[in-house]
N, C-alpha and C positions, 0 to 999 in steps of 0.2 A: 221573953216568953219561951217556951221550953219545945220541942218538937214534939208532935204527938204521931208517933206508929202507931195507934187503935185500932186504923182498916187495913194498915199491911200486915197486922199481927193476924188480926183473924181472915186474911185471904192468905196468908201463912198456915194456919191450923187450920181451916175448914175445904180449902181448894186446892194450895201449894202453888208451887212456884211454876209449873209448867214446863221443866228441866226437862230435856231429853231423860237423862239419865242424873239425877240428882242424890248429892251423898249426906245432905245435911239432916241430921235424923231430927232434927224437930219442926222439920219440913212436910208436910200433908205428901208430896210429892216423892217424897223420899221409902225406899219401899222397909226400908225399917224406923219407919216414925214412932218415934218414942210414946206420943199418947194416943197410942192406937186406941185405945181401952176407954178414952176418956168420952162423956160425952160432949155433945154440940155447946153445952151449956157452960159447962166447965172449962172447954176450950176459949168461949168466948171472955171468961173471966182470966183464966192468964194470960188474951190479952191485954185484959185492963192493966193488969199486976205489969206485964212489960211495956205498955204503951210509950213511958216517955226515954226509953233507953232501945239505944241501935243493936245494942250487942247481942241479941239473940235473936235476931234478921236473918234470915236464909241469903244468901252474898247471890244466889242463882233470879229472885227477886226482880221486877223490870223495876228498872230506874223511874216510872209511873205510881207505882205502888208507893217507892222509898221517896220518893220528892215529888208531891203531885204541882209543884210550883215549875219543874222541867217544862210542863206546857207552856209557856210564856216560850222560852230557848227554843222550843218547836215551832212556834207560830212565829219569831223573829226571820229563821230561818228560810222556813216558807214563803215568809215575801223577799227575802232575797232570793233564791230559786226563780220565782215570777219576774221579779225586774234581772235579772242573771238573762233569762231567756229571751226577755223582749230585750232590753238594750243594756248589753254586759257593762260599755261601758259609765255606765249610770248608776251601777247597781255596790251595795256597801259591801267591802270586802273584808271588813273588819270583822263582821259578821261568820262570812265564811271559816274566816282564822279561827272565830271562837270556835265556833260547832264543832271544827276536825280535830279540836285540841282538846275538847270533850266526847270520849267515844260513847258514854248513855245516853248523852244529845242525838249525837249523829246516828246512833241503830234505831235511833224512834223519827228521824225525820220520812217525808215522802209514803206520809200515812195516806190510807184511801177514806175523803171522804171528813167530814168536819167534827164530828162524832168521835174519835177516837179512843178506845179505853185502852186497858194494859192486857186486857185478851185478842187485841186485836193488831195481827200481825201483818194483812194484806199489805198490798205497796201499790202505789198511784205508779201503776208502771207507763202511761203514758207522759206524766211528767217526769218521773225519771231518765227516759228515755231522750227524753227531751234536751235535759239537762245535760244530759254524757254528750248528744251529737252537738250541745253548745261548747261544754269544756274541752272537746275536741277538737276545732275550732281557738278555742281562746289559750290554749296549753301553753304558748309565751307568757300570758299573763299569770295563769294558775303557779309557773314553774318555781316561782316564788315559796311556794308555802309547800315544796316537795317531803322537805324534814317533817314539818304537820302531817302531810298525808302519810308517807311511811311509818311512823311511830303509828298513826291510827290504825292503819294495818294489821301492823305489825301486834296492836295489842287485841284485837280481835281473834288472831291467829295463836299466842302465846298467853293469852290469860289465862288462868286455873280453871276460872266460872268460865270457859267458851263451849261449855253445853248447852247454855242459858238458849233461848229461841232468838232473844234478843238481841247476844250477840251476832251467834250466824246472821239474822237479819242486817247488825252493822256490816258484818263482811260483805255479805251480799250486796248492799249498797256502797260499800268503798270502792267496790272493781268499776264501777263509773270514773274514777281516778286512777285509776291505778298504771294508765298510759300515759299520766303525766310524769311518771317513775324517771331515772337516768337509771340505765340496764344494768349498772349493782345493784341500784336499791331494788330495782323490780327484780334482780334475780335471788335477794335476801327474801324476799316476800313469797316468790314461788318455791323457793325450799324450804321455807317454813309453813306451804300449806301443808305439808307431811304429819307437822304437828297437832293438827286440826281434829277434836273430838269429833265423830259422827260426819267425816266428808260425805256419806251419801245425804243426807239431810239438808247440805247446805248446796248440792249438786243438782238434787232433787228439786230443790226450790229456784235455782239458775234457769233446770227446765221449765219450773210451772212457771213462772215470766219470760216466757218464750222472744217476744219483741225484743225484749231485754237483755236475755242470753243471747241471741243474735247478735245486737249489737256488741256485746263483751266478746265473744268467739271474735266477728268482725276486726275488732281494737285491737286483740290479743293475735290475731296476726299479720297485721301490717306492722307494729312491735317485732313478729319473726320477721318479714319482710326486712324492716329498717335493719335488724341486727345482723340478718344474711350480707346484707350490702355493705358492711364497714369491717365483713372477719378477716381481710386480707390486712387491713391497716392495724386492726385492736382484734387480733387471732384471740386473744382472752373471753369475749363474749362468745365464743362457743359455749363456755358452761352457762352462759344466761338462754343461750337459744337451745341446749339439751333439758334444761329444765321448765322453760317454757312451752315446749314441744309436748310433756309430760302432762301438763298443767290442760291443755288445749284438749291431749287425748282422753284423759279424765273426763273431760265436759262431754266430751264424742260418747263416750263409753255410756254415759250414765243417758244422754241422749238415747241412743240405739233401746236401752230398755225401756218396753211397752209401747207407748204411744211416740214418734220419733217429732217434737215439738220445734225444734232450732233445723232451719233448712240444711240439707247437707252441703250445699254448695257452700254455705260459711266457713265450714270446715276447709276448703281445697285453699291449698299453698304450694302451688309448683315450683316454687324458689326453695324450696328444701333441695329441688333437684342440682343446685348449684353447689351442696357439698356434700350427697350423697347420692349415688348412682344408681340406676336400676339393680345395676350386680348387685352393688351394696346390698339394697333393701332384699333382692330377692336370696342372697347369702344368710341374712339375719331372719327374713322369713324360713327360711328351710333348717338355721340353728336350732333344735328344741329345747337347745339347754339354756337360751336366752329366751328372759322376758324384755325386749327391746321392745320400745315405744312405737318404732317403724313398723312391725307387725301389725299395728292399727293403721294402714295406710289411709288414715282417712283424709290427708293433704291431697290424694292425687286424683285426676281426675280417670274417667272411664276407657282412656283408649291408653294414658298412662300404665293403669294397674296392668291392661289384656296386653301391653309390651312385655313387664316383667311376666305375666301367666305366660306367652309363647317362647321369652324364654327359659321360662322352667320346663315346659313340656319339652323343648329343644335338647334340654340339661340331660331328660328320663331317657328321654328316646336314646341320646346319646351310648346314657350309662349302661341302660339292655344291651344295645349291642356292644358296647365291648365284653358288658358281661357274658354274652350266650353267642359269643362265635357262631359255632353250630347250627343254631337256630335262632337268629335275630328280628325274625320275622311274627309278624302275629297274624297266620295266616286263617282265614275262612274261606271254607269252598260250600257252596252249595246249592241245590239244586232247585230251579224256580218256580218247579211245581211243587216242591215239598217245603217252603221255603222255612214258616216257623217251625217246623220239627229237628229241621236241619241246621236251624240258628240256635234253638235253647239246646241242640246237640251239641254242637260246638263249643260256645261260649260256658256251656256247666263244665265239658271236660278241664277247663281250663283250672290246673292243679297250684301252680304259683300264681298268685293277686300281680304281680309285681310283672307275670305275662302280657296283662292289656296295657302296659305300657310302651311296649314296642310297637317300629312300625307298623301301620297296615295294612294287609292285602287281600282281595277281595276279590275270588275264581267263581262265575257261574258252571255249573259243573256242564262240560260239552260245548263250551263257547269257546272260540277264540277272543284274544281280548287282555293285552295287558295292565292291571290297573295301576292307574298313574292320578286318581282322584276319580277320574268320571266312571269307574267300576261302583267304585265305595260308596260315591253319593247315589248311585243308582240303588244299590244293594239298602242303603236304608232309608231312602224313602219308599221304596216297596215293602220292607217290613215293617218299618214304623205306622204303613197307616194299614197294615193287615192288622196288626197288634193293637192300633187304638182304634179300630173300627167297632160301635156299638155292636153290633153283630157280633164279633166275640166276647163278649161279654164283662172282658174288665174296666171301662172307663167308658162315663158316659158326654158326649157334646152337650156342653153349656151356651146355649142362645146362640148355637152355631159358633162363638167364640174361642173357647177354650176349653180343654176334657181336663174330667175330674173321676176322682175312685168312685166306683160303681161300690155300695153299700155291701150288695151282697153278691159275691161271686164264686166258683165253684177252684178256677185254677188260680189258685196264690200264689205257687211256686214262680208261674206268667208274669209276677212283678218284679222277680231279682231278674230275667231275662231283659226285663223291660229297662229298670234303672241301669243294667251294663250298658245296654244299647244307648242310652242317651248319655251317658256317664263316657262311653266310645266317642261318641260324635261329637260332645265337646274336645276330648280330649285331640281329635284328630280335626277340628278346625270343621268340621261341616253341618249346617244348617238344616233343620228338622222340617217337614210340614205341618207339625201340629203346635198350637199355642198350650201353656199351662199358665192358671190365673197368679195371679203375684203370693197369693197365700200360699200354693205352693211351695214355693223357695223359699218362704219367710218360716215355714214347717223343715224345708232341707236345710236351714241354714240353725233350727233352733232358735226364732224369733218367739216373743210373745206377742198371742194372737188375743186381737178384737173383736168387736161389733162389727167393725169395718172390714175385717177382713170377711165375716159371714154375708153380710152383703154384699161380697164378690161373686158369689155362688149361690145365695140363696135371699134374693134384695125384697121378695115379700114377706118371706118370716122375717126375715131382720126390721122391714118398715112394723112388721106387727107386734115386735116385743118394743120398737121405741112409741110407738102408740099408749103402751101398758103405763110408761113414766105420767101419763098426765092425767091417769084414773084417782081417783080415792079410795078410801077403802072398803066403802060399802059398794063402788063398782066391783071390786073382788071379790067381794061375798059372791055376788051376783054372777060371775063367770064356772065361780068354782072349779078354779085350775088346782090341777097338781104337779109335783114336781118327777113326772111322766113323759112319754113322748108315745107316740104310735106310729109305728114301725112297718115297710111291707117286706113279709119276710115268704117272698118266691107266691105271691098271690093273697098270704093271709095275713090278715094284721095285728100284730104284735104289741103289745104294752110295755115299755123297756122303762123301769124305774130311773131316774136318774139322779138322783143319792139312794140313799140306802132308805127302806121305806117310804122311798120317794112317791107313793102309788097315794101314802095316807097322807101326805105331809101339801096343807094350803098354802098356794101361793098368795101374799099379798104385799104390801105396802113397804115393809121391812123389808122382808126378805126376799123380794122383787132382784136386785143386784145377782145375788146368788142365784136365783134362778136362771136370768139370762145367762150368766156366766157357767150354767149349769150346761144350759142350751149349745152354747159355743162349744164350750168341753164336748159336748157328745159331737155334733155334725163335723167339727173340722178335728178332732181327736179318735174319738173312742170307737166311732161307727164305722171307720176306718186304715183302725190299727195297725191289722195281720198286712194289708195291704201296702199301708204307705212303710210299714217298715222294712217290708221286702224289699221294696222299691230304693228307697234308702241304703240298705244294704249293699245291693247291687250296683248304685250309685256309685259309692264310696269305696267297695271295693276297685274301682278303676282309678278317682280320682283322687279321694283322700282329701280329708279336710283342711288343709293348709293351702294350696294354691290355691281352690275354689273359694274360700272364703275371704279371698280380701276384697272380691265382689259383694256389693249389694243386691237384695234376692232379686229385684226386676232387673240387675247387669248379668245375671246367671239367666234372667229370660232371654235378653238379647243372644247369649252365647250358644243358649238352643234353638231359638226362634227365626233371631235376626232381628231387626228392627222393619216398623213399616211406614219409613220416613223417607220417601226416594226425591235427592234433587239431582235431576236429570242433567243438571249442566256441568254439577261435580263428574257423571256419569261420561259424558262427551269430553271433558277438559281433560279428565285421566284416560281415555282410550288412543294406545298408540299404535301407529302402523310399519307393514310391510310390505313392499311395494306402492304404497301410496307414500301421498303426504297429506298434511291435512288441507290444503289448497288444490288436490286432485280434483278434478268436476264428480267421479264416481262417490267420493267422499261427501262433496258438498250436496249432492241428490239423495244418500243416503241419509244426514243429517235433519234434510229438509223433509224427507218424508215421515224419519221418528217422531221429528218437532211436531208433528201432524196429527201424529196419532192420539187415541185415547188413552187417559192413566191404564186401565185395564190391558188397552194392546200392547203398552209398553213394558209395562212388567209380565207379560208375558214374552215378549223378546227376552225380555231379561233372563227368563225362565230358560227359553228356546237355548240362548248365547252362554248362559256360564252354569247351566242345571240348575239353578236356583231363585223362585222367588223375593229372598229374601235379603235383606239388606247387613252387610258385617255392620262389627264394630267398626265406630269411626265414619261410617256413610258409604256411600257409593263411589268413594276418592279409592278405596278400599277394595274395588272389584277391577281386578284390571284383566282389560279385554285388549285384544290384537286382534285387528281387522287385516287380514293378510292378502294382498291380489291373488286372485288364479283364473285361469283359462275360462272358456266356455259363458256359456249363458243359464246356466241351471240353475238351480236352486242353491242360496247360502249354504255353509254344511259348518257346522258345532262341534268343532271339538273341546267337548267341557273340561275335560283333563286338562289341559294347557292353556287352555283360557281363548284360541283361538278361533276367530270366525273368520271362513274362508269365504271372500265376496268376489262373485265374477263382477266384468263390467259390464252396465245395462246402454239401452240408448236410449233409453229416455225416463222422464220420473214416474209415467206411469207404469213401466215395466217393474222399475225399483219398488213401486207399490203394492203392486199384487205381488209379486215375489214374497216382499217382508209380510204382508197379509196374513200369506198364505202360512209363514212360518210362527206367527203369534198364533193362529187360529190352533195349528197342531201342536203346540210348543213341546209337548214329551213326545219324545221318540222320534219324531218326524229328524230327517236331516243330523240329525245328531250321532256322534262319534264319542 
């Protein structure tokens, strides 16, 4: 009996093939389909006319459509998968053989759900998942049928048709294999993803089975791991671990846009550090004429990247001064009663961009006082929180938390002052008092912003537009929104279209998306602008997008904020002395009374001891204090410049109590040096 195409011919002519991009012009899906013209009626009769002949098949077509007998080979598969999981070895491997030596089989297997048709692409990603942490596990047994898996691959990757959905869906699924590779074949297979129609499509879908991408980032590098460890013996697989490095980044990349789905921590592999060096990576970060992979440091972890950032900053600082003999200095003076007049004086004259990268120094005018850090940190936590004080009016305190651009304000020019200043205090290593929320840097950094992110700053209207998703549509009659906002603009209230005719334009059920999205655009973009781009600006003019960026936006919070994660024992374990030791009885009574105090007394010690609340990268291993003996019985004394606390000896622990007491209660200014 003869084969009959009748229903792949007319889901060929009435729907097409569902090709990304399909060239078969007698294809529905094809954008020069030959019977455009024709109707439903007529199309359904040349299928009858080709029904029992393949030759005029769209080749882009799922192997569902072309052989609907394939579902037997999917359901054989399937219960080897189930007994594969419960007990490998029980389970038919014959099976397996077949599927991977058939790639139309294998892109349709680890369907979701019992139902399956040819429009249905979802993937049972928890058994999948399943399935990879088993063959991971059983990889002596699998290593057998490597030749199978690479070919399967491989023709996923190099087929004509691998526009098909079906395909990438195969590929998608083979990467559960693909650590069972020996490091040529795996590294034939990563340099042939180059070849790949449509890699965002099949990257994109990596993300949207996030559990799944995890695990393959996971696999794909402990793969670099094993290959790191064997380059001294087979120096040759350097090019399997320069193209798998590629391969890894790709994943990072397409992650990082919009929603970030796969943890980042999957990505970190500090064993790259064993054949590439900080220098290294910060040499190829600072090349612009190189696209090198290492520029996405996304292997390294958070106190890694801020070693190469210090030293690049180390690099600049250098390079000014040999540059500017002369004047090596980036000096501000000013005066502390006139203090922001005198800062955005300074900091605007500043004629070369390439100036805020020298050292810095920091004169109150009529003071003695040489700055050696405790000037500088002083100098901008007094301006920083005159500058972000409601009261002048450019940034307002979110839930006490964190400040954000005030909507409407009069001095914009106040924002390039503001972004130097913080764009400074990174760049010079010192710690802000004011928090900014994570959307912030996900804005400095050029991320795509969320829902998520509007609920950083605004978590009632945000809970109020996901309220709207579970209306219908005669609720919307009923509300009668439009694609509007209302606005206070300095007392009166303002109607701010937000599309074009957005005033006449109903929001409902459709076009619900677009309006939220409409919403986000305005509060974290548009209502904003002149503001954050100042800000920006000014930023950037100090730090420049290449060092700063190979942080994550909340690692650029810690670098202005700090972190506010204090473990106190790190704190004790890294404090070293002078004239003591750490079995001195003045030591052990001052330890005994910190131990005592409360979270709040102690970080203000901490305040008191190093000028700073706030926690560096890396912890409190990070803040190093010298407890140094000195005479008398007086009170502690801070020199924050040098990290030094001068401690007399008390006689007894109640002395040592009210002493430090007294020193947490005053923590600014008091005692301090």
């Amino acid at each position: 009996m003869e084969n009959d195409y009748y229903d792949a011919y007319e889901i060929q002519y009435t729907r097409g093939c569902e090709c990304i991009s399909c060239h078969f012009q007698e294809c529905f899906s094809c954008p020069n389909f030959v019977y455009k013209k024709k109707t439903k009626e007529e199309l359904l009769e040349l299928a009858n006319t080709n029904r029992y002949s393949k030759d005029k098949l769209c080749p882009n077509l799922s192997p569902i459509i072309v052989n609907p007998m394939i579902f037997a080979d999917i359901d054989d598969f399937s219960d080897f998968v189930s007994s594969f999981i419960e007990s490998p070895n029980g389970a038919d491997y014959s099976i397996f053989e077949k599927t991977i030596q058939d790639p139309s089989v294998f892109s349709l297997t680890f369907m979701q759900g019992d139902d399956a048709t040819y429009e249905d692409f979802s993937v049972d990603e928890e058994t999948l998942v399943k399935f990879m942490q088993k063959s991971m596990k059983m990889k002596y047994k699998l290593s057998q049928y490597n030749s199978d898996i690479k070919n399967l691959i491989l023709h996923y990757l190099l087929n004509e048709n691998n526009r098909s959905i079906h395909y990438i869906r195969g590929l998608l699924l083979s990467f559960s294999l693909m650590h069972i590779l020996p490091y040529l074949d795996f590294q034939q297979c990563c340099l042939n993803l180059y070849h790949l129609a449509h890699q965002d499509t099949f990257f994109n879908l990596l993300k949207t089975y996030h559990l799944y991408g995890q695990l393959v980032v996971e696999s794909l590098n402990q793969i670099l791991t094993d290959l790191i460890a064997i380059t001294r013996n087979v120096p040759q697989v350097i090019d399997s671990i320069t193209h798998l490095i590629i391969m890894i980044v790709f994943i990072w990349l397409h992650n990082q846009s919009g929603v970030q789905t796969i943890p980042r921590a999957s990505f970190i592999n500090e064993h790259i550090l064993c054949l590439f060096s900080i220098e290294n990576i910060l040499s190829e970060l600072q090349d612009t004429s190189k696209n090198s992979p290492l520029s996405k440091i996304c292997f390294l972890t958070t106190n890694t990247k801020y070693l190469i950032y210090e030293l690049g900053i180390k690099r600049s600082m250098t390079n000014r001064i040999v540059t500017s003999l002369l004047n090596s200095i980036l000096k501000i003076e000013v005066n502390r009663d006139n203090l922001l007049d005198d800062t955005m004086r300074v900091l605007t004259s500043v004629y070369n961009k390439s100036d805020f990268l020298k050292p810095l120094q920091v004169t109150f005018i009529g003071e003695k006082g040489h700055d050696e850090g405790g000037v500088s940190r002083e100098f901008f936590h007094l301006v920083i929180l005159q500058l972000f004080s409601p009261d002048f009016g450019m940034f307002d305190l979110i839930d006490k938390r964190f400040y954000w651009f005030r909507e409407k304000c009069f001095n914009i020019n106040s924002f390039y002052m503001a972004g130097i200043l913080v764009g400074l205090a990174i760049y010079n290593s010192i710690m802000l008092p004011i928090k900014f929320p994570n959307v912030f840097y996900k804005k400095l950094c050029n991320y795509v912003l969320t829902i998520e992110d509007l609920e950083e700053i605004e978590p009632d209207l945000t809970n109020s537009l996901k309220s709207l998703e579970a209306l219908d549509d005669d609720a919307f009659v009923d509300l009668d929104m439009r694609f509007s906002i209302d606005v206070e603009n300095f007392g009166a209230v303002e109607h701010v279209p937000l599309i074009e005719n957005g005033e006449n334009v109903l929001v409902n059920k459709s076009n619900l998306k677009d309006y939220i999205s409409s919403i986000i655009q305005w509060k974290l973009v548009k209502s904003i602008e002149r503001q954050f781009l100042e800000f920006q600006r000014g930023f950037y003019d100090v730090l420049g997008p290449t060092l700063i960026n190979i942080f994550y936006p909340d690692e650029i919070g810690v670098l202005v904020s700090g972190l506010e994660q204090y473990n106190w024992t790190e704190f004790k374990e890294n404090t070293v002395y002078s004239g003591y030791d750490a079995d001195s009885n003045n030591i052990k009574l001052f330890w005994d009374v910190f131990n005592e105090l409360e979270e709040e007394q102690k970080i203000n010690f901490l305040m008191f001891a190093t000028g700073s609340k706030s926690v560096p990268v890396g912890g409190l291993k990070n803040t190093a204090l010298v407890i140094q003996k000195t005479s008398g019985n007086s009170f502690p004394v801070a020199h924050t410049c040098s990290g030094i606390l001068q401690l007399p000896v008390y006689e007894s622990k109640e002395e040592m109590k009210s002493k430090l007491l007294i020193c947490c209660e005053y923590c600014e200014g008091f005692g301090i040096i």
